[in-house]
C-alpha angles and dihedrals in degrees: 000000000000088000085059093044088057097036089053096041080048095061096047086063106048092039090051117108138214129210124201107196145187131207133188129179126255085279099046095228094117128057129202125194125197150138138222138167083233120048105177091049094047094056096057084054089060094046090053091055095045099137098023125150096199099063123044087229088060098045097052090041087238101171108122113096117223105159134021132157135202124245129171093203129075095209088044092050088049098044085049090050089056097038087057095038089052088061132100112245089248082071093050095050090057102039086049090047090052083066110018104030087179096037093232119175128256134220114229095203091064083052081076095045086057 
């Protein structure tokens, strides 16, 4: 029983992905970086602190998602996450544009038909 308990928390660890992101608002002049294990669920998180004074997501009304990638490891994901947020906008422009030339943006909720 305990083999199976381990083998099963085991799973839900290497199974497990990661999501670097990143936001702008509806005009696209800010940009917001971030990572989460649910990226559905932390859009809509976004989207529910829209205007908010307390986050700088909310603030800037960065909701609408135009870049994300894929990681299996929590520390990857992280160091990914720094490594983008440590850029020039000039960089995340780019790096956006390699995989959304138009910067349209993407619903988060196809992302779960796919």
């Amino acid at each position: 029983m305990f083999e199976l308990a381990v083998m099963l928390l085991y799973l839900h660890f290497v199974n497990k992905h990661y999501y670097v992101y990143i936001l702008t608002n509806p005009e696209k002049t800010v940009l917001y970086t971030g990572v989460t294990n649910d990226l559905v669920r932390r859009i809509q998180e976004h989207k529910e602190n829209k205007g908010l004074q307390k986050t700088f997501a909310g603030r800037y009304f960065c909701y609408k998602l135009v870049y994300y990638e894929s990681c299996t490891n929590v520390r990857q994901a992280i160091e990914r996450e720094k490594e983008i947020k440590g850029w020039r906008r000039q960089k995340k422009e780019q790096l956006i544009k390699s995989v959304n030339p138009t910067w349209q943006f993407i619903d988060p909720y196809e992302l779960l038909e796919s």
